[in-house]
Each structure stands twice: as structure tokens, then as C-alpha cells.
PATORVO-757858 format. One record per atom (N, C-alpha, C, CB): residue in one letter; x, y, z. Coordinates in steps of 0.02 Angstrom, whole numbers, plus 50000, padded with zeros to 5 digits. Glycine has a CB too. Layout:
AXYZ;...
// end
This chain:
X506194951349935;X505794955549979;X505304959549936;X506254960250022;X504604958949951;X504274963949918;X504374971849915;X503754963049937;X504214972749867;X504244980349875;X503444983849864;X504834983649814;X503394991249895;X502854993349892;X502955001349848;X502584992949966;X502835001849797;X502965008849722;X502275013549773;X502585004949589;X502605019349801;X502325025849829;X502125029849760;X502915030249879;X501665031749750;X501535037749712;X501605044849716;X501085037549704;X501865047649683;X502045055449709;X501655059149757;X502015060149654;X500885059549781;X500615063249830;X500885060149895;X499865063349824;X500955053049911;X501135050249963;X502015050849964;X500805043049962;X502375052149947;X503265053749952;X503435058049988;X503645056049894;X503105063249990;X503085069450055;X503055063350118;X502175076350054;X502815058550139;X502795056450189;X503185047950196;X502075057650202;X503615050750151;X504145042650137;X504875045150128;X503925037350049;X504735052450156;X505355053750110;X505665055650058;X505515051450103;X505245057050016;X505425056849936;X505575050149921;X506075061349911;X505525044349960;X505555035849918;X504865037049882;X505535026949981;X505215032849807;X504645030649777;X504565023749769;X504585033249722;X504835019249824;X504735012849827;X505265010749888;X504825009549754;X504655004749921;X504835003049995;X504874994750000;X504205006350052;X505414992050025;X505514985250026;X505364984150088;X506134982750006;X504614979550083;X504304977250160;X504484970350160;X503394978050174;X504294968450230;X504254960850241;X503524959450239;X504594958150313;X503294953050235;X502764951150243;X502444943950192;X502454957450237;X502024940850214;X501794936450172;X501294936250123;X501694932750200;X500784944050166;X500174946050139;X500294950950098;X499694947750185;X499754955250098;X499574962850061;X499534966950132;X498674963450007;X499084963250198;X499234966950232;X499864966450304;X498654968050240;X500184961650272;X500724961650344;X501084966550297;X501244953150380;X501214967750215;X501454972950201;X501434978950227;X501344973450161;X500724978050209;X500544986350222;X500524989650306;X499684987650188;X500584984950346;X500644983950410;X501494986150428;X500394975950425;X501934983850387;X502634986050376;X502734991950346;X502974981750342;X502204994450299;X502584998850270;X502055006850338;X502464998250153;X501635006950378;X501595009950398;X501815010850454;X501275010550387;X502055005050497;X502525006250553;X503445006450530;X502334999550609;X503485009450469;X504045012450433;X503885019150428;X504185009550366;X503375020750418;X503215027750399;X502425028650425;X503325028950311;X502185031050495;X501705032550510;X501385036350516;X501665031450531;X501765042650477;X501345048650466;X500925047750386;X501915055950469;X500825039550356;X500595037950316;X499915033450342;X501095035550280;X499905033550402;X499305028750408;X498705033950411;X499345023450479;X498495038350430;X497945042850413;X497755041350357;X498065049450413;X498155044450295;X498055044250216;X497855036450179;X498805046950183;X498025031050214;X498005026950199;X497265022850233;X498625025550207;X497305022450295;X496835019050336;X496405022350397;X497205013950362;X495795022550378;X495005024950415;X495195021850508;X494055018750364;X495075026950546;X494985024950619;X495095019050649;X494435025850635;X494565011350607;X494395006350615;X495055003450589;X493755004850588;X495305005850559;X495915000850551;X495664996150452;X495864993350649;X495134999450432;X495034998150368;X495575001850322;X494344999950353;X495705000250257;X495905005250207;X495415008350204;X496125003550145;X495455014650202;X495185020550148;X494615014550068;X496275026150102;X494075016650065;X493905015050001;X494345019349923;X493085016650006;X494615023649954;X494975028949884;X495685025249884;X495115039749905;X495985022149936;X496755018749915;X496525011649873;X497325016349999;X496825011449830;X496925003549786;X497734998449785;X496795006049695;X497634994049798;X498234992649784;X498274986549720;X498544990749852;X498744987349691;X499074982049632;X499544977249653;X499464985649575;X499344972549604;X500024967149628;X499704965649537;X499964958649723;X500244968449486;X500304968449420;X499804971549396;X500364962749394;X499254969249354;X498514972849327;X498014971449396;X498124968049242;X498084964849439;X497594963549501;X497344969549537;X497934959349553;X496804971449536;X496614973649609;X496554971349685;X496144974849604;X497084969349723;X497004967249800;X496194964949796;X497174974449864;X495974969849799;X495104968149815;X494884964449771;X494574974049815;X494794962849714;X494774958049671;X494844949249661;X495104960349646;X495534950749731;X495774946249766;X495684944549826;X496204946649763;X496004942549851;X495814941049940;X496084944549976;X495994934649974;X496034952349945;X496214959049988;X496784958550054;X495484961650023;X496834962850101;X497424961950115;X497554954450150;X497604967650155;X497394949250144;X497644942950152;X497634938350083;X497244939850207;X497844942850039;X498194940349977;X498854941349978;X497964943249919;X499284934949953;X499714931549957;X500294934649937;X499594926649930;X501004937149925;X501544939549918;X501954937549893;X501724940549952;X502434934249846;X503174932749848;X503744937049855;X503294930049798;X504124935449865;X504704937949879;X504514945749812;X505444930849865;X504664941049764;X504744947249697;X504184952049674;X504894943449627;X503684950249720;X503044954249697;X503154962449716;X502314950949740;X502914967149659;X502734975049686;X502364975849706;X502684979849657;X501984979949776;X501334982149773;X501334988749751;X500994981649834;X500614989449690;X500794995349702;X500165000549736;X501084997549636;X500415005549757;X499885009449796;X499595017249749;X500315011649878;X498935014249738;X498715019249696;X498005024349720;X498585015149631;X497975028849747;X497475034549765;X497145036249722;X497685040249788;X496525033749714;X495825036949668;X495995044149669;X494945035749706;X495785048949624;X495905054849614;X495255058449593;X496425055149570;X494645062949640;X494075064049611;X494195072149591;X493445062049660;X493895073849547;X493825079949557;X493435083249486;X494535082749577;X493155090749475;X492625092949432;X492895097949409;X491995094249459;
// end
């Protein structure tokens, strides 16, 4: 089962998990699982339209999702995603 590695700003809204075992085949039937698990995460995560956020990234090893065939990139069982939030600030 995949799992999806939360980063500390997002754990306030997982629970304190820092990693979530979804179902799915994609990036986004994941991520589709991991927010009807925890949906006081879909704001932070995904724009009105049902887009990600341009500031969330996700990994699957060094890959950027987007790099790839974004959330209809492919899964195995053993893959991590991981979920990483751009961080701006001056």
C-alpha cells in the first residue's frame, strides 16, 4: 500500500501522523484518499477548482509528480509520496 510522508505544518491536521497508507493506482486517487481521510486538509492542499495549490509538490523518490504525469502518475504498492509545501518568505 502506498504511503503518503506529511510534513510537520500539515500533522496538526492528520493528527500528528507523519505518514498515511492510501489506496490508489495514481498520485491522484492517492491524494484523493488521503483527503477524504483527512478533509480538513483539502483547503491547504487544493484551490476551489479542484487543482493542487502551485506551492504543494509532491515526490515519489528525487521525481517531481509534475515532472511526471502529475497526478495520473503511476503508484506501486511500495512507493512513498512525499508531500512537500514550498516555503516563501523575506
Amino acid at each position: 500500500m502506498p504511503l503518503i510522508k506529511i510534513p510537520t505544518p500539515f500533522r496538526y491536521y492528520t493528527g500528528g501522523l507523519d505518514e498515511i497508507p492510501v489506496t490508489g493506482s495514481t498520485v491522484g486517487e492517492a491524494m484523493a484518499g488521503l483527503v477524504a481521510q483527512f478533509p480538513a486538509l483539502r483547503p491547504h492542499l487544493y484551490r476551489n477548482n479542484g487543482t493542487l495549490h502551485a506551492f504543494v509538490n509532491l515526490f515519489i523518490g528525487e521525481a517531481n509528480v509534475r515532472d511526471l504525469q502529475g497526478l495520473d502518475t503511476p503508484l506501486a504498492e511500495a512507493d512513498e509520496l512525499r508531500l512537500v509545501p514550498s516555503i516563501a518568505g523575506g
